[in-house]
C-alpha distance (Angstrom), angle and dihedral (degrees) to the residues before:
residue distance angle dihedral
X1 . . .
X2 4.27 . .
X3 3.83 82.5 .
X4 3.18 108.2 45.6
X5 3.79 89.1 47.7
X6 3.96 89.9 52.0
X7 4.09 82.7 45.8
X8 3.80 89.6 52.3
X9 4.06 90.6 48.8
X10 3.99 99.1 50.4
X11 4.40 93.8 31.3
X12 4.10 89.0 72.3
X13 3.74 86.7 59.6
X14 3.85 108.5 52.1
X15 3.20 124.3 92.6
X16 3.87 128.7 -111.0
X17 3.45 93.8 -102.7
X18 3.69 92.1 57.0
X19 3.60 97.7 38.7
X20 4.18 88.3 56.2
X21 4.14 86.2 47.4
X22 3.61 97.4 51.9
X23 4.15 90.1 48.0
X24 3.66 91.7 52.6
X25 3.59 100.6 36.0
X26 4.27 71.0 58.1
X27 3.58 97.2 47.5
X28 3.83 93.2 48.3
X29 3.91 89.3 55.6
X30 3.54 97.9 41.3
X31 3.91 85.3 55.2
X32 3.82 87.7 42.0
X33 3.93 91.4 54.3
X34 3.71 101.8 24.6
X35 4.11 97.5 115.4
X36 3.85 82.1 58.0
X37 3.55 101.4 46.1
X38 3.78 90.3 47.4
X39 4.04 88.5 54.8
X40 3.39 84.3 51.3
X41 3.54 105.2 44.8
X42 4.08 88.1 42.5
X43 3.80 97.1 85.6
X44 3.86 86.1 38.5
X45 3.53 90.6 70.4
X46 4.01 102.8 28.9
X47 3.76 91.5 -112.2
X48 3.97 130.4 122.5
X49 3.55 110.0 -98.5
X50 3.58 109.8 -90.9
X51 3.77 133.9 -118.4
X52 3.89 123.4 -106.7
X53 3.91 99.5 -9.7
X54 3.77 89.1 -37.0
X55 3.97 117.7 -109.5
X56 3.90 98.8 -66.1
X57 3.99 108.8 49.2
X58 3.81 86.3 71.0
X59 3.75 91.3 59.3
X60 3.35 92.8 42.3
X61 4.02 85.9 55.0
X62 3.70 90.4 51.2
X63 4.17 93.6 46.7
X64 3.36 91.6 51.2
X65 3.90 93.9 55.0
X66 3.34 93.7 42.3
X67 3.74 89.2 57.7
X68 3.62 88.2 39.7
X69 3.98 90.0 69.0
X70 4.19 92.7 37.4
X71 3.62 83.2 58.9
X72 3.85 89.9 66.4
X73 3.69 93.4 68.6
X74 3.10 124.6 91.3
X75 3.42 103.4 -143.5
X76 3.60 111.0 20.1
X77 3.13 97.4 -108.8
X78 4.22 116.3 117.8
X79 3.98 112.0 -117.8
X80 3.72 123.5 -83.2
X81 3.77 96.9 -104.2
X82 4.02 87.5 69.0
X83 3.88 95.4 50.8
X84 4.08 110.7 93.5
X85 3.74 112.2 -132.2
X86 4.02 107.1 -117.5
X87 3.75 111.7 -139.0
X88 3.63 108.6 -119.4
């Protein structure tokens, strides 16, 4: 918990571009290490180990990189060329 209270201090002060490094420098090692986090997380969860990083480490993968790019913008809101002009 000290950690991820000293995390929670020094996170509001990076900037996007370091926020969206540090999730996919964590999204590449959770896909890295994902058979042995799902052995581990297996007992965790009263389940039999699953195969090849189980169903949900992939998804987790692909959240984090998604978040990864949100994290670039400043403020959170996606870039104009997604929003759909509204007829007025």
């Amino acid at each position: 918990m000290s950690a991820a209270a000293r995390a929670f201090e020094t996170w509001g002060q990076t900037t996007p571009a370091d926020r969206s490094l540090a999730l996919l420098k964590l999204a590449d090692a959770l896909e890295s290490h994902g058979d042995e986090i799902a052995e581990l997380e297996a007992p965790q969860r009263r389940q039999a180990a699953p195969g090849r990083q189980g169903d949900e480490i992939p998804f987790m993968v692909d959240n984090l990189r998604f978040f990864a790019g949100a994290a670039r913008l400043m403020e959170g809101r996606p870039p104009a060329s997604t929003w759909r002009a509204t007829p007025r």
